[in-house]
Structure formats: structure tokens, C-alpha cells
N, C-alpha and C positions, 0 to 999 in steps of 0.2 A: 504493500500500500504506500511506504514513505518514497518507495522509487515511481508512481507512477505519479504520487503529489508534485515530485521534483522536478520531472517532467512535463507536467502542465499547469505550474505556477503561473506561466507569463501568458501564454499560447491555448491553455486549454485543452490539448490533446484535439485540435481542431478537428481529425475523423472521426471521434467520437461524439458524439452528446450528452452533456453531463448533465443536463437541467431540463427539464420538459415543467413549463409554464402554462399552468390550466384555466381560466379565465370561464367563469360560467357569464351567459349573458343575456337578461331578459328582461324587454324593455328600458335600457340604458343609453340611449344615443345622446342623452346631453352629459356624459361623463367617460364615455368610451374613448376619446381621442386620448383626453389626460392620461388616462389609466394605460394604456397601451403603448404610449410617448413616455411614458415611467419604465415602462419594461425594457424600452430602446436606449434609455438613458442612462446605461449600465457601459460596468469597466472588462465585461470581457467578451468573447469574440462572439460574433452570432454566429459561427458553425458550432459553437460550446453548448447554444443552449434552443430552445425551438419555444414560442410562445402558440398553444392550442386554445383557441377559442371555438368555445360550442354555443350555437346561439340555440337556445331553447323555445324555441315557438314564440319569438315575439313577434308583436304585433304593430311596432314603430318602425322608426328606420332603422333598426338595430343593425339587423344586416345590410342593408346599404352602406352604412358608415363603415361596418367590418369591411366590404369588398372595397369602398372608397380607400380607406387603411393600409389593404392587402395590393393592390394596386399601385398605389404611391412609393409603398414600402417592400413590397416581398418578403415581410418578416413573417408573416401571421397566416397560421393552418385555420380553417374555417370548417365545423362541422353542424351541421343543422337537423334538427329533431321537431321532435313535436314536444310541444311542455310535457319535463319531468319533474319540474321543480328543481333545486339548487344541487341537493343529491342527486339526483340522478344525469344532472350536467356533468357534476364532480366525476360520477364515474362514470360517463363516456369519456369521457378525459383521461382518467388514468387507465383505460380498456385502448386508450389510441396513444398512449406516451411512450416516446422512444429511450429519453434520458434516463442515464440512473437514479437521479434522484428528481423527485417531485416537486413544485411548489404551488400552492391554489391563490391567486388574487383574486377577490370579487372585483368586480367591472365596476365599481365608485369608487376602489380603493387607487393607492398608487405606492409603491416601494419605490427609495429614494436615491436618490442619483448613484452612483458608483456604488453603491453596496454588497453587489452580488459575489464578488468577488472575493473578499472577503467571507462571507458566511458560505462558500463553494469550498474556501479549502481548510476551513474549519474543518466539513466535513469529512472531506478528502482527508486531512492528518490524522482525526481521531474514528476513523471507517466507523462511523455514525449511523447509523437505523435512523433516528430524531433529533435535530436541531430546534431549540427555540431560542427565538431572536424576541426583543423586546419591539414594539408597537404602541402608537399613540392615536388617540381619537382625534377628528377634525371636524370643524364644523365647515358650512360651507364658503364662510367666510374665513377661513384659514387659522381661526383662535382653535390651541390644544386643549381639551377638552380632561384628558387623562394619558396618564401614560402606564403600562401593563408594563413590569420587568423583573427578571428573575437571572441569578445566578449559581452556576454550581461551581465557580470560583478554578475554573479550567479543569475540572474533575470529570471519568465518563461515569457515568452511573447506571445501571438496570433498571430495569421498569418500575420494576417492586420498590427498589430505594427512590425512585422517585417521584412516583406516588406519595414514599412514604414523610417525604423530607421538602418537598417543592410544590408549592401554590400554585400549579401552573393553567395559564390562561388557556381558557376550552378552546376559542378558535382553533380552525385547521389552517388559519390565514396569518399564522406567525409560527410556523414551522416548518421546517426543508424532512420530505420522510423520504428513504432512500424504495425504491420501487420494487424491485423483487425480495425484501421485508413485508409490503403490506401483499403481494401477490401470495407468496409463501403462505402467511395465514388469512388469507383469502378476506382484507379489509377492506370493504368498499362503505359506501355511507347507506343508512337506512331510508329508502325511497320516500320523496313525498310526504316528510316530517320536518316543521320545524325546530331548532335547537340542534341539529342534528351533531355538529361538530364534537358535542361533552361527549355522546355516546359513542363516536368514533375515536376519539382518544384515548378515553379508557381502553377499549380494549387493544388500541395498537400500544400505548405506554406503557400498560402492563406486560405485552409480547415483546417487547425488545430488549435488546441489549446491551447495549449501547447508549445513550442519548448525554445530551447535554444542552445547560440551559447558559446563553451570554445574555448581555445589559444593555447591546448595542441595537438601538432603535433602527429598523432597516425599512417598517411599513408606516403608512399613515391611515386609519380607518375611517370614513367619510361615518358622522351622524347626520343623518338627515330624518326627516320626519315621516316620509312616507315607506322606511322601511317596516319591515316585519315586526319587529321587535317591537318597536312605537306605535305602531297602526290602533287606531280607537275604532276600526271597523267590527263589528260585533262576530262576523260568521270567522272573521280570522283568528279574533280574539278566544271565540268555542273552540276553535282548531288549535291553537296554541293551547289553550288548556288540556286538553286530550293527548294532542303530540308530549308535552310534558311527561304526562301520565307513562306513555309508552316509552319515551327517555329510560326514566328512574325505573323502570321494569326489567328493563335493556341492561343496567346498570347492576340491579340488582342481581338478577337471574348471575351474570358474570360475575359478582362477587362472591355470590352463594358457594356455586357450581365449579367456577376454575380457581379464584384466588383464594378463598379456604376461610374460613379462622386463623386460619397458622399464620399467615403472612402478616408482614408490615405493613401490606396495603388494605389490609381487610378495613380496619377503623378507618380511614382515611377515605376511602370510597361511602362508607357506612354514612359518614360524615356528608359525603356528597346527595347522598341517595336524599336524607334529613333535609339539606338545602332546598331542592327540589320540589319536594313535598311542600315543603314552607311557602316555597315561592308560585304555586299552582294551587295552593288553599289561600293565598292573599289574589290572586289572579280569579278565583272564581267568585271572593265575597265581592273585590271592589268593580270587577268588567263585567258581571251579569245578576239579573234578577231573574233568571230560571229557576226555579223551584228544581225541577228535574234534571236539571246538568249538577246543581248542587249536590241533591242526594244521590246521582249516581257515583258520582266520582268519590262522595262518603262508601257509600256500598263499594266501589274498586277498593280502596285503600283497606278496607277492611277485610275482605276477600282475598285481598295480597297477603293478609298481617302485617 
């Protein structure tokens, strides 16, 4: 591994591809260029690395702007589907990636200038399964909002230790996963739910081997108001609460079943599973006056134990 770093410190091992950048994108055209003019504005070679954008059945210019992009530029693979939602973009994306290692930008986000390069031979030096890199929120007006950051003080660590020892941010969009790791134990995102990213970590954090957490801010996450998260639409709002449900289930079931009692990660996930809960019983007293979505979701949790 330190002779193939050595050799593609500067140059990248240009016949290979070390990076495959997955870009989900639906209904974005007024943030697509940014985000895309982010990925170009890196320090190392475009035959190093291939930016995949799958547009998922939008219904704006999305694709236009993609092909307007792809045309001007020749940097950018275009795949188009019919809405899967954000998972199921994710993993047409990593079902079409050539690089060894991974990275997901949502299509409002943008990683910052010259970065890559750095957090590629991170990689590259400590043959990493997961990198996470620190991230700051932005508003649209460019004020930092927050900033998410963790360190394991150039340490690699296991899954189980860190879980057991690191706070680390659920995003999948501040993390490098190396590809035939999440191929290996067959990690793809759960279709068509959102939150998806917490339930996707756990299980690839606790299967690796490898990882490490640096301090260096590389992404910026756009808050805007009509995403998911924020949305005051009521039938998203019932779907979020439910996708919740099935999260912490997801979560659960894996801590039960694979990670044990015995493990270091056992409390720490238990911990997680608690958060969850907390945060989808304040989400159903304050976002709805159903009678019936209230008492079901009492009945699931009960039903779970």
C-alpha cells in the first residue's frame, strides 16, 4: 500500500480511478452548477477520479443543466431513472462506480476547493475502509450555520472502537468508504426512506476495519428550507415519522443480532436507538393531531419492546 501511495502522490496513478463521485439529483437546477464547479475545483487529476450523477426523475431542468455541464465540461457520467428517492440514487451510483473508493455529494452541497487530495491519500496511507472528514452547514446566504468535527488524533481504529469512542456525524456526505468494503458486505442504502444515512453507517462502521476520523472541514452542507428535514408538509412529515420508526428497527435488529451485549458498541448504538425514539415521539406530538398515527406508533414501540 505505502508503494502504490508513493506513486500516486502527485499524478494519481492517472490509469486508474481512485475516486468515483456520486451526486444524487432531483429537482436541483438552481444549485447544480455550484455543486458540480466544486467537484472541478479540486487538486488532483480528472483521470484520478470520475464525478457520477444520476438524475432521478426530475421534473425541472435538472437534466438539461446536467447535459448543458457535460457538454461544456466532459467531466460528468449522467444516469437517469425514474424516482427512487435519494437511496436508491445512492445506489445506482455505487452499482455504476469504477473508483476505489467512494464519495456521495448531495446536489446543494459543494466540497471545497483543493481538498481532495489531501483526504485521497489519507486514505491511501492508512488503507482505510472509512474516512470522516469534518463539515459545516451553510445557509444560502453563505453564514456557517455549524460545524460537525471529530478526531481520532491520526489513530486507525475498528468499527466497534468507534462506535464505541466517537460521536460521529450520521451523514454519508462526510465520509470517503472505500468500494469493495461496502460491496463485500453487501451495503447499499434502504430504498425510499428518509434519515437513511444513520442506518447505513451503523452497519458499514461496525463492519470495518479500519477507519479514521480528521478535523479538516472539506464539505459545506447547504440548509435551506424546503428540504426534507425542514419540510412542514404534513404527508412528509407522517413519512418521516414512520421512516424513523423503521430506522431505529434497522438499528436495533443489528445491535440485537450481530453486535451482541458483549461488544463496546452494544450501549452506544442502544444509546442511539433511545435518541431516535425520543426524537419521532416529539415529531409525532408536535407535527400531527392524528389520533391514529399517535396510537399506532405507541402500539409499534410496544410491540418492539
Amino acid at each position: 500500500m505505502k508503494k502504490e501511495t508513493e506513486n500516486c502522490v502527485d499524478d494519481f496513478c492517472e490509469s486508474n480511478v481512485l475516486l468515483s463521485i456520486i451526486v444524487p439529483v432531483y429537482n436541483v437546477e438552481k444549485y447544480l452548477g455550484t455543486c458540480i464547479q466544486s467537484l472541478l475545483n479540486q487538486d488532483i487529476t480528472s483521470k484520478s477520479y470520475e464525478i457520477i450523477t444520476i438524475n432521478d426523475g426530475s421534473t425541472d431542468n435538472s437534466l438539461k443543466t446536467l447535459e448543458e455541464i457535460k457538454q461544456k465540461t466532459g467531466r460528468i457520467k449522467i444516469l437517469s431513472q425514474k424516482n427512487q428517492g435519494l437511496s436508491g440514487a445512492r445506489n445506482t451510483g455505487l452499482n455504476n462506480a469504477k473508483g476505489k473508493y467512494v464519495l456521495f455529494v448531495d446536489s446543494d452541497d459543494i466540497i471545497l476547493p483543493n481538498s481532495l487530495k489531501k483526504i485521497i491519500n489519507i486514505v491511501l496511507e492508512n488503507n482505510l475502509d472509512i474516512l470522516e472528514f469534518a463539515a459545516s452547514g451553510i445557509t444560502e446566504n453563505n453564514k456557517i450555520t455549524y460545524t460537525a468535527s471529530n478526531s481520532t488524533q491520526n489513530k486507525v481504529l475498528n468499527g466497534e472502537d468507534y462506535i464505541a469512542t466517537i460521536s460521529y456525524m450520521s451523514s454519508a456526505c462526510n465520509k470517503i468508504y472505500r468500494l469493495d468494503f461496502l460491496n463485500k458486505y453487501e451495503l447499499r442504502f434502504l430504498p425510499k426512506v428518509y434519515i437513511e444515512d444513520i442506518e447505513f453507517n451503523t452497519r458499514a462502521i461496525y463492519h470495518s476495519n479500519r477507519v479514521m476520523a480528521i478535523d479538516t472541514v472539506v464539505a459545506h452542507f447547504l440548509q435551506r428550507e424546503g428540504s426534507i428535514t425542514r419540510s412542514k408538509n404534513f404527508n412528509k412529515s407522517k413519512k418521516m415519522i414512520y421512516d424513523i420508526f423503521t430506522v431505529l428497527t434497522s438499528i436495533n435488529n443489528v445491535t440485537e443480532n450481530i453486535v451482541t451485549e458483549k461488544s463496546r458498541a452494544y450501549l452506544p448504538l442502544k444509546e442511539t436507538i433511545s435518541s431516535l425514539i425520543a426524537t419521532m415521539l416529539l415529531r409525532v406530538l408536535n407535527e400531527t393531531k392524528d389520533y391514529q398515527i399517535k396510537k399506532d406508533i405507541i402500539t409499534k414501540l410496544k410491540k418492539s419492546n
